[in-house]
C-alpha positions as CSV (number, residue, x, y, z in Angstrom):
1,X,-67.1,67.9,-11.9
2,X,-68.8,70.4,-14.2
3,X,-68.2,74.6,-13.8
4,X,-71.2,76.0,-12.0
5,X,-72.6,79.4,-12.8
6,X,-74.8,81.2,-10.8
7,X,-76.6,84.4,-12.4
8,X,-77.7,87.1,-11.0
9,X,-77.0,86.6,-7.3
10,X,-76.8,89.3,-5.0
11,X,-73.2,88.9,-3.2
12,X,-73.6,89.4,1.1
13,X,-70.2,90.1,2.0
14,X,-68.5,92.9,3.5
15,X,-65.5,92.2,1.8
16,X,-66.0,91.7,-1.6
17,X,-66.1,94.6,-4.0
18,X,-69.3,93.5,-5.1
19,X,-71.0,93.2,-1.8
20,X,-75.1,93.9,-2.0
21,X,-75.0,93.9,-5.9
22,X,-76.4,91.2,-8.5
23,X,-73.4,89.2,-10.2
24,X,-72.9,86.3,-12.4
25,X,-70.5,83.7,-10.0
26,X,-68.3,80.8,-12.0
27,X,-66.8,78.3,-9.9
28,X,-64.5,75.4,-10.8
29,X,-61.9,73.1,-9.2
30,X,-63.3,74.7,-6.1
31,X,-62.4,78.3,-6.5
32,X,-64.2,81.2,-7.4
33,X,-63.0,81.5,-11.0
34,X,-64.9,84.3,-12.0
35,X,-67.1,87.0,-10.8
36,X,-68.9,89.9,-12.8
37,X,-72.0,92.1,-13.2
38,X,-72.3,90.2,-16.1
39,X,-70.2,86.9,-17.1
40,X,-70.0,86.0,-20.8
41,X,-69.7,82.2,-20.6
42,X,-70.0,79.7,-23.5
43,X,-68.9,76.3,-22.1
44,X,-71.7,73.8,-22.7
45,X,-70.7,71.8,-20.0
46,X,-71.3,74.3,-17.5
47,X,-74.2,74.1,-14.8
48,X,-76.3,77.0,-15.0
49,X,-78.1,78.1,-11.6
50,X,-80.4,80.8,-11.5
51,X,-83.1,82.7,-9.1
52,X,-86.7,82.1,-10.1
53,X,-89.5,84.8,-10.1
54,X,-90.2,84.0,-7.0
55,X,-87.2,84.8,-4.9
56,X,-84.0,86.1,-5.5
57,X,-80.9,84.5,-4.5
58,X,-78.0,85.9,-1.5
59,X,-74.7,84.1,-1.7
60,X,-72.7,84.9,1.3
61,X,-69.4,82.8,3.0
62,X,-70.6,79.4,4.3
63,X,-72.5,79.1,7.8
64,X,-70.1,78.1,10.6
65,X,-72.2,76.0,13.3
66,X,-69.9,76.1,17.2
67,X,-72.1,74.0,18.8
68,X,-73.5,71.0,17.5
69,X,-73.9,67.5,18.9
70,X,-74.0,64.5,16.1
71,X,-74.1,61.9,19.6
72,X,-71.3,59.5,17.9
73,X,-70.0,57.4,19.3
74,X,-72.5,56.0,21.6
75,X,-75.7,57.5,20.8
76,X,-76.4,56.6,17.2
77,X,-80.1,55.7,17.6
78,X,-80.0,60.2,18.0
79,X,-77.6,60.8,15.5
80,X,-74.9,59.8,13.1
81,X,-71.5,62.0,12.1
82,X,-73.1,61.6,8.6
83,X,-76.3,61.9,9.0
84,X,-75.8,65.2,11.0
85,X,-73.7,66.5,8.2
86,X,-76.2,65.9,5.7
87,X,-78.0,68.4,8.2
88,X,-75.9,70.8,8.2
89,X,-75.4,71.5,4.7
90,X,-79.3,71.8,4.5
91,X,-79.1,74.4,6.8
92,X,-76.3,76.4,5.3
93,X,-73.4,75.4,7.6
94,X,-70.3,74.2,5.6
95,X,-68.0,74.0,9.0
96,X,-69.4,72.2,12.1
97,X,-68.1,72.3,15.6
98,X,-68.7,69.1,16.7
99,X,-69.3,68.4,20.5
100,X,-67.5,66.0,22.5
101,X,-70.1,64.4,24.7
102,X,-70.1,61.6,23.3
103,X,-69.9,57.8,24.6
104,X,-66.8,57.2,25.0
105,X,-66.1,61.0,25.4
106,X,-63.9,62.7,23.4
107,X,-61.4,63.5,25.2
108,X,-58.2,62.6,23.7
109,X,-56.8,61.9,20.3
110,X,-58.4,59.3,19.2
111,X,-61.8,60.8,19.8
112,X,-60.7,63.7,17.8
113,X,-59.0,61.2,15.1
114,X,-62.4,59.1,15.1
115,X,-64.4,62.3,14.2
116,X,-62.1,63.7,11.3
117,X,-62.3,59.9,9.9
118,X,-65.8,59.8,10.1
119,X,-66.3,63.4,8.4
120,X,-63.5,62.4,5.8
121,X,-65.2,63.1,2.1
122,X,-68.2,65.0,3.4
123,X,-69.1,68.4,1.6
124,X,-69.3,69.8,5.2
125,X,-66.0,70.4,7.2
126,X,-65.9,68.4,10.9
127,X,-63.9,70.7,13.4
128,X,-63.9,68.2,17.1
129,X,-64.2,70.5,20.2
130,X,-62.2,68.7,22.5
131,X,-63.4,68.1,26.6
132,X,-61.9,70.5,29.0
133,X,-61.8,67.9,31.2
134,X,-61.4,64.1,31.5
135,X,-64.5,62.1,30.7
136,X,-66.4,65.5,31.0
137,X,-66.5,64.8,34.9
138,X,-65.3,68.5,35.7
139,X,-61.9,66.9,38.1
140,X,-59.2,67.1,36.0
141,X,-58.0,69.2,32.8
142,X,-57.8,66.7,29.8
143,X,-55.0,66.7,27.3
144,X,-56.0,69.2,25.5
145,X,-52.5,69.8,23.8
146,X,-52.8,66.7,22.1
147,X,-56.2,67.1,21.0
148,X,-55.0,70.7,19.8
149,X,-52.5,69.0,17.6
150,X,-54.8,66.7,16.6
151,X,-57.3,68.8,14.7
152,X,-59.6,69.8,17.8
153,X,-60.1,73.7,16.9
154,X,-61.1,74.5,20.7
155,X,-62.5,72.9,24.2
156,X,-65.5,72.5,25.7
157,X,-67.6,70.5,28.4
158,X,-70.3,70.8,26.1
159,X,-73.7,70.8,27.9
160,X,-71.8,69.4,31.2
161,X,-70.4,73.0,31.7
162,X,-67.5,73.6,34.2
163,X,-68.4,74.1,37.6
164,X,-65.2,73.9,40.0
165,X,-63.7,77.5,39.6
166,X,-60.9,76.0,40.2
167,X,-60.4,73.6,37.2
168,X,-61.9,76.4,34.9
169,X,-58.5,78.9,36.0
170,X,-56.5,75.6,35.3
171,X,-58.2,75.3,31.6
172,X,-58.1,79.0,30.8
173,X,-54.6,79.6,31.9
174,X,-53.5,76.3,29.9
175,X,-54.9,77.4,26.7
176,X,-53.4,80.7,27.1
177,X,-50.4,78.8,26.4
178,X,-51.6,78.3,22.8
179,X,-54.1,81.1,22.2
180,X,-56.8,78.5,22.2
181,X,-60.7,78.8,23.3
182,X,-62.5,77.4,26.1
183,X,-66.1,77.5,25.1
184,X,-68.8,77.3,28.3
185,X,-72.4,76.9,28.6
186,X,-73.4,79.3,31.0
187,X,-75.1,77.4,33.4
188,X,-74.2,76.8,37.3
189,X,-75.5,73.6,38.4
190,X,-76.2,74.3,42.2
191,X,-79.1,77.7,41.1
192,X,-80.4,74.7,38.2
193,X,-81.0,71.6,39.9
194,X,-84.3,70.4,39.9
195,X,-85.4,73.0,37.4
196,X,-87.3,72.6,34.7
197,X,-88.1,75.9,33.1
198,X,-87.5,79.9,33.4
199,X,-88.2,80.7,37.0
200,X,-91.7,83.2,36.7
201,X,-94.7,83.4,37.2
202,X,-95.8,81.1,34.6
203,X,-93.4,78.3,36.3
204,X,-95.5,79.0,39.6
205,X,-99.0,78.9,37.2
206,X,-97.7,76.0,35.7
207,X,-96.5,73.9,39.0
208,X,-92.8,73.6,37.2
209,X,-89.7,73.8,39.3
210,X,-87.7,77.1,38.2
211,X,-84.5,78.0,36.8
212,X,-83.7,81.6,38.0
213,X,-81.7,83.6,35.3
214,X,-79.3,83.7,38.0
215,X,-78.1,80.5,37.4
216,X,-76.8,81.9,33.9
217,X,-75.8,85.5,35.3
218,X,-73.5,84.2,38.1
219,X,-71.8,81.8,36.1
220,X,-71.2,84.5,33.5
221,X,-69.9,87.0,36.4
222,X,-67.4,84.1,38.0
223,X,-66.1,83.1,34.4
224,X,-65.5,86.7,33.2
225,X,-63.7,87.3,36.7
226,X,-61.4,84.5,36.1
227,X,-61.1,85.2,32.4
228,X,-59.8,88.9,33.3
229,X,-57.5,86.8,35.8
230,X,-55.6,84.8,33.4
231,X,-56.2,87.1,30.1
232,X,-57.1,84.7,28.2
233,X,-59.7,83.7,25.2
234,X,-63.3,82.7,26.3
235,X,-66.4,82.1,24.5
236,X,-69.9,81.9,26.5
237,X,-72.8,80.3,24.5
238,X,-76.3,79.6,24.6
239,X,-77.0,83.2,26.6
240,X,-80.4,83.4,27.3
241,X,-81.1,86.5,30.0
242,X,-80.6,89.9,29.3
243,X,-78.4,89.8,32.5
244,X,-75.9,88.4,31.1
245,X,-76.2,90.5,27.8
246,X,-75.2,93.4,30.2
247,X,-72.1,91.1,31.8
248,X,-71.3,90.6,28.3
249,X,-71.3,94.1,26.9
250,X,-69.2,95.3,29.8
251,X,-66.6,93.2,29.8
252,X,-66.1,93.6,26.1
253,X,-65.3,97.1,26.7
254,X,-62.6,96.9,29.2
255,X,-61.2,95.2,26.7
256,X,-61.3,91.2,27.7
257,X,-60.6,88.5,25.3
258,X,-64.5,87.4,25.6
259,X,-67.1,86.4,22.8
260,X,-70.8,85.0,22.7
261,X,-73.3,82.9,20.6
262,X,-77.2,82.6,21.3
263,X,-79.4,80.0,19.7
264,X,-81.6,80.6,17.1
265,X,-84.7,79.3,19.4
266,X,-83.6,82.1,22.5
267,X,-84.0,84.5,19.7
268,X,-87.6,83.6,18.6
269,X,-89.2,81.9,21.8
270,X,-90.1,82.5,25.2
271,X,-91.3,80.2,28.3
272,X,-95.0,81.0,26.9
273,X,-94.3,77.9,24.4
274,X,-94.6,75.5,27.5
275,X,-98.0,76.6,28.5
276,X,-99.2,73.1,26.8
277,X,-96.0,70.8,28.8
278,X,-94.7,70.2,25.3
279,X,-91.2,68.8,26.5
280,X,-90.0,69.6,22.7
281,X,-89.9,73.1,23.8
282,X,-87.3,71.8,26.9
283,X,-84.2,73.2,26.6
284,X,-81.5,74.7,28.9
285,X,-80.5,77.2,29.4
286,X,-84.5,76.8,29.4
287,X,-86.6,79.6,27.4
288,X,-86.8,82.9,28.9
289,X,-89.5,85.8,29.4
290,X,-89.8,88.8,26.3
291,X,-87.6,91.1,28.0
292,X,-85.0,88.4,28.2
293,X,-85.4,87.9,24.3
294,X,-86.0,91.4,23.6
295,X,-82.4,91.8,25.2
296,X,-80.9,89.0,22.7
297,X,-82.2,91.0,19.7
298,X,-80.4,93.8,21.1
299,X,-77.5,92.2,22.1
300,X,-77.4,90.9,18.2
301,X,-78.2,93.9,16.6
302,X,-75.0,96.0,18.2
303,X,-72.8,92.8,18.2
304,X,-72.5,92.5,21.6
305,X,-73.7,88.9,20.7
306,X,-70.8,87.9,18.3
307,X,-72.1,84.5,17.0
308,X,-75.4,82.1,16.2
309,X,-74.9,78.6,17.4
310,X,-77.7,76.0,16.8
311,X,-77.0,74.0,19.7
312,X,-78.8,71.0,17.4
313,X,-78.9,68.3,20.2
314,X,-80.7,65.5,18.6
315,X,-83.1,63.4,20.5
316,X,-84.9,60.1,19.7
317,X,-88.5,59.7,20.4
318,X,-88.3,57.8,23.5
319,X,-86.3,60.6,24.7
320,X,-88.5,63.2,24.2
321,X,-92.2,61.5,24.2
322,X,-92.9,60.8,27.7
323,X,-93.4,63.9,30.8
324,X,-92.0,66.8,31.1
325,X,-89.6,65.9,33.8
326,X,-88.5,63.2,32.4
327,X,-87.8,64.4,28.9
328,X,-84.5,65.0,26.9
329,X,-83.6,68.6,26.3
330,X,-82.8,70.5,23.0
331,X,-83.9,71.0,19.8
332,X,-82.5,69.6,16.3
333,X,-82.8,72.6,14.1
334,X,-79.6,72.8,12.1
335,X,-81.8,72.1,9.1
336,X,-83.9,75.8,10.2
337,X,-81.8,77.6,11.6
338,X,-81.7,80.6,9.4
339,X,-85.2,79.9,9.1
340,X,-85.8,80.6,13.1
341,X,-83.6,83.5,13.1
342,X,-85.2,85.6,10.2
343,X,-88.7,84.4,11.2
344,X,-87.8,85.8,15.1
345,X,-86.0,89.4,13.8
346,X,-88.0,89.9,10.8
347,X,-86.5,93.8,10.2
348,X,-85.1,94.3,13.7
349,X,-81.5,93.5,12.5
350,X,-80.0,93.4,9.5
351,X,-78.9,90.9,7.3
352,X,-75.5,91.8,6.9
353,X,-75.2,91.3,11.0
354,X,-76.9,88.0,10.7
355,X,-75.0,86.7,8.2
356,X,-71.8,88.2,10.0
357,X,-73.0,86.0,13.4
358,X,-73.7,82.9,11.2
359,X,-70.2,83.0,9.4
360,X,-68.1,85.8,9.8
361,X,-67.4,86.4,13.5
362,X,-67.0,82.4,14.1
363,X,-64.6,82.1,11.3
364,X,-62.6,85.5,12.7
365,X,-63.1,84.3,16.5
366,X,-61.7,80.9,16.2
367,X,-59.0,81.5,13.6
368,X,-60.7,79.8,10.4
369,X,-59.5,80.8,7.2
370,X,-61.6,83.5,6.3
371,X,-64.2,83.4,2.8
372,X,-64.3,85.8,0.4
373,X,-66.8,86.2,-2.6
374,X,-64.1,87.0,-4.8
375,X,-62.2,85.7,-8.3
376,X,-59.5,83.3,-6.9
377,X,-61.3,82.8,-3.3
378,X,-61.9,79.1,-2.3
379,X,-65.6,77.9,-3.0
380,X,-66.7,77.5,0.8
381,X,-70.1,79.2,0.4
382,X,-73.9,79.2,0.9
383,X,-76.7,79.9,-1.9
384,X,-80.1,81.0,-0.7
385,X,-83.3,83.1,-0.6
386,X,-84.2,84.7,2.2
387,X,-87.6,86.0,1.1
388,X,-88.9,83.0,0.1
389,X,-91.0,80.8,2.1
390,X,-90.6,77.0,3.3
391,X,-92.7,73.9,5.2
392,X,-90.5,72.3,7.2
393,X,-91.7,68.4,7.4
394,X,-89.5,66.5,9.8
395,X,-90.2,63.3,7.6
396,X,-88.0,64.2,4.9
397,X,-85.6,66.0,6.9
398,X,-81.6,64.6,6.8
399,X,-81.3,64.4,10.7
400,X,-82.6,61.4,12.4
401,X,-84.0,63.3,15.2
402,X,-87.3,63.1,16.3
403,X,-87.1,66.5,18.5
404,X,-87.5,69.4,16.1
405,X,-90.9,71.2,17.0
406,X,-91.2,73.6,13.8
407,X,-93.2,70.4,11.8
408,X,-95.4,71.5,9.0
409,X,-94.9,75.4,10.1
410,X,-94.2,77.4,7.5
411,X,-90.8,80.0,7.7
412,X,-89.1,82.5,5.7
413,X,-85.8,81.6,3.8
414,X,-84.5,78.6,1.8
415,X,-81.3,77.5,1.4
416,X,-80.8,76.3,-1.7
417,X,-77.5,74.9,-1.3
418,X,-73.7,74.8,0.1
419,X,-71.0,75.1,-2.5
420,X,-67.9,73.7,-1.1
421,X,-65.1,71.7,-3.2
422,X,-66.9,68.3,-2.4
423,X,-70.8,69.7,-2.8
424,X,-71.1,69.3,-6.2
């Protein structure tokens, strides 16, 4: 593999002594090898990439996705382990946390063996979440030691979250053992059954059974009670009422061991998109009302709201073309996802704490090796433009998923590309 060297970049990262200037990056045998305000380099062989007059071009540490579902095993018709990762590096993301609801689930070591084999020789890094409990059935705690020493990097449900109290003491006082992570959707089941949307006034206009954002707040309030119980490490994701942005901030100043992602849709959308019953806007936790989002942004911009998790849940299209009620839920917008987030802050939060959410905070939270943008760092990074504009067009995106309802629109940011040791 030939040198690459990108001129004239501007470098977003806090820890590199060239952070927020323009410098000429030369990476080889996937390092950084060299990093200037102005590289003299006279190898021929050497791939020159450089920003056009059109855009300029941010290289920050790769994108770290902690919530993403590929659906295989079982579901391949959605989505393949490849095909997913061909979607993430599109999007930025050079580590994936891959979810284990999958068919059969992955709950033991061979599902998080299966994974890792399936990833092997991919330019994006597989990390398997393994199930808190056994076949994601919420009864009894999995083995989640095994999976630990397996490769899983923490434990989740995944979008079956943990309802018994009971079994989520169990899981957070077993992975205390280790310092691991249980990572919950913030969801209780009994407040969301039957519901189909935000609980409002437009539900009531639109004749939709209601979600109240009480079904997100009390979750949140029983899981940080029982986190402060057992002192251990939790991470809530998916928050989507500014209820629980409050829960949040609170219990991250007495001091608990407690983190957070939202999705890059929460940020930009509210339950107005379902005024038309367009189930591709069906998600849960379901879309919220302005003051809900407005809370997000907030939540973001002070870092209350630690990380950005797609929550890319790939559907097919007999999933999601039929009513309302009957529909899938999520969106597949790993491709975007930058996209969705710059379009839905615009200059509300800086970059710096956006990038930080996308690639930073994960990497610090969960105990990944942290990227630098400096001589001798590993090459585990992402190349893009955030003032230029794109069309997305679902035909010639890399995921097979029907369900991404951002089709012909036109967003800020491009990524150009993820430079990793197998990218090139």
């Amino acid at each position: 593999m030939s040198p690459l060297l990108l001129r004239q970049v501007i470098v977003m990262d806090s820890q590199s002594e060239f952070h927020g200037l323009a410098a000429d990056v030369l990476i080889a045998d996937g390092r950084i090898q060299d990093i200037a305000l102005d590289l003299s380099v006279s190898d021929e062989n050497i791939s020159v990439y450089q920003a056009s007059d059109a855009a300029t071009l941010h290289l920050s540490p790769g994108f770290v996705d902690l919530f993403a579902d590929y659906r295989e095993p079982g579901f391949e018709q959605k989505e393949t382990i490849q095909s997913g990762l061909q979607a993430a590096a599109r999007g930025g993301f050079t580590d994936v946390f891959l979810l284990p609801n999958t068919k059969p689930v992955t709950d033991g070591r061979s599902g998080v063996q299966y994974a890792i084999r399936q990833a092997k020789g991919q330019a994006v890094r597989l990390h398997p979440l393994g199930a808190v409990s056994q076949g994601i059935e919420g009864k009894y705690l999995a083995e989640m030691m095994d999976m630990r020493a397996m490769g899983a990097i923490a434990f989740s449900d995944g979008w079956k979250p943990i309802q018994s109290s009971g079994l989520m003491l169990k899981a957070l006082e077993y992975v205390h053992a280790f310092s691991g992570i249980i990572i919950q959707l913030p969801i209780d089941q009994s407040l969301a059954v039957g519901g189909l949307m935000h609980e409002s006034a437009r539900s009531t206009h639109l004749g939709m059974p209601g979600i109240p954002t009480q079904a997100e707040s009390l979750q949140v309030y029983r899981d940080i009670e029982l986190l402060r119980y057992s002192n251990s490490k939790l991470h809530i994701t998916g928050i989507s009422a500014a209820a629980s942005v409050a829960l949040i901030r609170q219990a991250k100043a007495e001091g608990l061991q407690l983190t957070c992602s939202v999705t890059p849709y929460h940020l930009l959308l509210t339950d107005e998109a379902l005024e038309h019953y367009d189930s591709a806007f069906k998600v849960n936790p379901p879309l919220r009302s302005e003051a809900d989002r407005q809370a997000l942004i907030a939540g973001l911009a002070d870092g209350t709201i630690d990380c950005i998790a797609t929550h890319h849940r790939p559907q097919d299209w007999d999933a999601k073309a039929k009513e309302f009620e009957s529909a899938g839920e999520g969106m597949a917008i790993q491709e975007i996802a930058l996209s969705l987030v710059l379009q839905a802050l615009g200059d509300t939060v800086k970059l710096d704490r956006v990038l930080d959410a996308f690639s930073t905070s994960p990497r610090r939270i969960f105990g990944m090796s942290q990227v630098a943008i400096s001589k001798g760092s590993p090459s585990a990074c992402t190349l893009f433009s955030p003032d230029a504009l794109q069309t997305f067009k679902r035909e010639s995106a890399a995921s097979l998923a029907f369900n991404n309802p951002f089709d012909g629109q036109r967003l800020p940011g491009i990524i150009h590309r993820i430079i990793t040791p197998k990218s090139f």
